[in-house]
N, C-alpha and C positions, 0 to 999 in steps of 0.2 A: 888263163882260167877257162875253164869247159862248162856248157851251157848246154842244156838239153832242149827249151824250146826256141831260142833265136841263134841265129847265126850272125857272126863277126868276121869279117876280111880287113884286111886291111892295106892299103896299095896307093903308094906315090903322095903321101900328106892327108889322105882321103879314107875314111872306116866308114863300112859298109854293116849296118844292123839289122838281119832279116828278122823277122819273126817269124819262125816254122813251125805252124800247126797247122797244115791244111789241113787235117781231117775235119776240124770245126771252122776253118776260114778267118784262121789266124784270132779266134776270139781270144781278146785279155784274161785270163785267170790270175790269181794270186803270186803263183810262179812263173808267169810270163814275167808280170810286171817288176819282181822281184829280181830277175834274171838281167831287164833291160836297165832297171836302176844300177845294178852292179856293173854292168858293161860301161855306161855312162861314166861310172866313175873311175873307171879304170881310162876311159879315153880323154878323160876331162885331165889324167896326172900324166899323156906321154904325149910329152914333145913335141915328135913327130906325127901325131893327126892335128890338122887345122879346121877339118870339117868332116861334118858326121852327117851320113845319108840314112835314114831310118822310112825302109818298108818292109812289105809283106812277102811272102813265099809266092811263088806259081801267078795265077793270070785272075784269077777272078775276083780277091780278096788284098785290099791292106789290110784293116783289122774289121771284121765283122760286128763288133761290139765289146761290152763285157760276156764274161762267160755267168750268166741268170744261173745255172744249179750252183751257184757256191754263196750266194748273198739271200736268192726266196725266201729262206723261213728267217732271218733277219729280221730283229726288232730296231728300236729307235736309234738306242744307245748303239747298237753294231753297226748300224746303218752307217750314224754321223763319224764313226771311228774308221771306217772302210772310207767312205770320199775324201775325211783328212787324210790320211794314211796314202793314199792314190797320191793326192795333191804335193802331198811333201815328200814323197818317196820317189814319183817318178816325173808328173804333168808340170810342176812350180821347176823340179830340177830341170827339164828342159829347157823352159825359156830362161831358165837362169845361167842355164851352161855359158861359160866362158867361149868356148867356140860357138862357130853357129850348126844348126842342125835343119837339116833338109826333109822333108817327107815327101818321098816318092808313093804317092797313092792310086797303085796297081789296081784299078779295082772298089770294091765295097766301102766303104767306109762310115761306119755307124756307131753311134751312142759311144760308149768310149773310143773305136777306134776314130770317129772323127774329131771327139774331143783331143787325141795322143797327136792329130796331124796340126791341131788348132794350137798345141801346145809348141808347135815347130818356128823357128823363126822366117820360114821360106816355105811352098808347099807346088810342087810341081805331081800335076795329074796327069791320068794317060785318059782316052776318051770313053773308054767304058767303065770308066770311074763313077760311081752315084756316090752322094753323100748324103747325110742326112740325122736328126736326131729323133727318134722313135719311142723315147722314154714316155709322153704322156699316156702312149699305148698299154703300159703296163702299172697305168697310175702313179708316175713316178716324174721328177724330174730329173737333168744330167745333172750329174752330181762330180764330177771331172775334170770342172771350168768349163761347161759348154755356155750356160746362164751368162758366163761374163766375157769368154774372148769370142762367141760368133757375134754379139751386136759389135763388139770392138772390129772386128774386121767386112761384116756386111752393112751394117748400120742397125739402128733398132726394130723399121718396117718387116726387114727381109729375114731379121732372128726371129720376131716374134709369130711371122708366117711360117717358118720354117720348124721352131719349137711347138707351136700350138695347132699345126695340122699333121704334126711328125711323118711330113710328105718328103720323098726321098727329089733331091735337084741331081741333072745330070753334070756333067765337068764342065761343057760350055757355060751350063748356066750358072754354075762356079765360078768361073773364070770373070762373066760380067757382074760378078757379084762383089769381086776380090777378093771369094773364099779361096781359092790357089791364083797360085801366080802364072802359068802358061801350063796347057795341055798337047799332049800330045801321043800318036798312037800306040797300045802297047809295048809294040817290040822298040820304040825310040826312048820309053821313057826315061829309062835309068842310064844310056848313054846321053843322054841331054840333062839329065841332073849333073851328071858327073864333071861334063864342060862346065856345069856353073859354078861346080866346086872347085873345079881348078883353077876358075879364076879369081874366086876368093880366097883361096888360099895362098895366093900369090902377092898378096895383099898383107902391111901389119899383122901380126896376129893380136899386139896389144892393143892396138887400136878401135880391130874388132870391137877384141872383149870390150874397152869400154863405150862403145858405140851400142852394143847389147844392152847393157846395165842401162845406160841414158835412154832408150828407145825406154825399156820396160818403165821405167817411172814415170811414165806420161801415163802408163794406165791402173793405179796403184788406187785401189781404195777398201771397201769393205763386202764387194760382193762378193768373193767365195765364201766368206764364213758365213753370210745368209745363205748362201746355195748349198753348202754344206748342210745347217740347221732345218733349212726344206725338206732337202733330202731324207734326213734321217725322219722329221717328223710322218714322211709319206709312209714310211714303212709302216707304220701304226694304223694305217687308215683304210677299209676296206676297197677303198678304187686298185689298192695296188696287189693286196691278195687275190683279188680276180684279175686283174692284167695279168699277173706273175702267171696265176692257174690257167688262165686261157692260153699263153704261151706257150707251156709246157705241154698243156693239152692240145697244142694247136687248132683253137679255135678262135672267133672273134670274141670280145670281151664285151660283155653285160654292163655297162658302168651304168 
């Protein structure tokens, strides 16, 4: 299958998922995500991949965020049908993939793209990696499972600092957070993913899978469908028409 904004390799038990938009710094759009979900499920039915490496293009960027001109004039009901839709199409399939999947995060990583890396079962950073969730800046909260797998992986102090000051942390201070698991400098990062993949994949593959499923039901309960319901409520509320419009307008927001 051909794909116009990610790229697929595939080599030695191992697929490789870029997503290629530098021009916006790899931002999610509707056809990104559309693009990755299909890829997913084509690597999910062959055989030979054990493990899936999911980054970004070029040096500055894994995912930028969502792409803001396709949701702004979005009301309630769009709202909460876009996060579901996210959730079940591309972010829930991830952690539920039967192989595991890796995020090599080159770079940037904001509001959906760090919720797509949060969605990963492993996350390997390079050092000029920032991450960060920047949604209340625009009135809004993550609406992508950020609400519920960054306390699961930092704890609740370090989500709730990091959600409600939508201040961006560097890869170190990821690393002592256990938002990723080792960093390292650009040009190593994706060679040193790749060792990690091979040695998982060297490994059961059934075992994996059900090692996957067992890990995920430790953290099973009702908060994305609140964070969803959030979400879509904020779109109705004038904090997020002026975030959206100072955005766009590139300025700071009036809240």
């Amino acid at each position: 299958m051909s794909y116009e904004n990610i790229l697929l390799q595939k080599e030695d038990r191992i697929s490789i998922i870029t997503i290629n938009r530098p021009e916006s710094l790899n931002a999610l759009n509707a056809k990104t995500i559309s693009e990755l979900s299909s890829a997913l499920d084509e690597l999910d039915s062959d055989t030979s991949c054990r493990v899936i490496i999911l980054t970004g293009s070029g040096e500055k960027s894994f995912v930028a965020g969502a792409d803001i001109k396709e949701f702004c004039d979005f009301g309630q009901q769009q709202a909460e049908e876009l996060a579901r839709n996210g959730h079940q199409t591309l972010f829930n399939k991830i952690e539920n993939m039967t192989k595991p999947v890796i995020a090599a995060v080159n770079g940037f990583a904001l509001g959906g793209g760090l919720e797509l890396a949060m969605a990963c079962h492993i996350r390997y950073a390079s050092e000029n990696a920032k991450l960060g969730l920047p949604e209340v800046t625009l009135g809004l909260i993550p609406g992508y499972g950020g609400t519920q797998r960054l306390p699961r992986l930092v704890g609740k102090g370090i989500a709730n600092e990091m959600i409600f000051s939508a201040k961006m942390v560097s890869a170190v201070r990821a690393k002592e957070t256990g938002l990723v698991n080792e960093v390292y400098p650009i040009e190593e990062l994706l060679t040193k993913t790749k060792e990690l993949a091979q040695t998982i994949a060297r490994n059961s593959p059934m075992a994996i899978s059900k090692a996957i499923h067992a890990v995920n039901l430790s953290d099973m309960d009702k908060g994305f469908e609140t964070e969803i319901k959030y979400f879509g409520e904020l779109f109705e509320m004038d904090d997020k028409k002026e975030g959206v419009s100072a955005f766009l307008e590139k300025r700071k927001p009036g809240f």
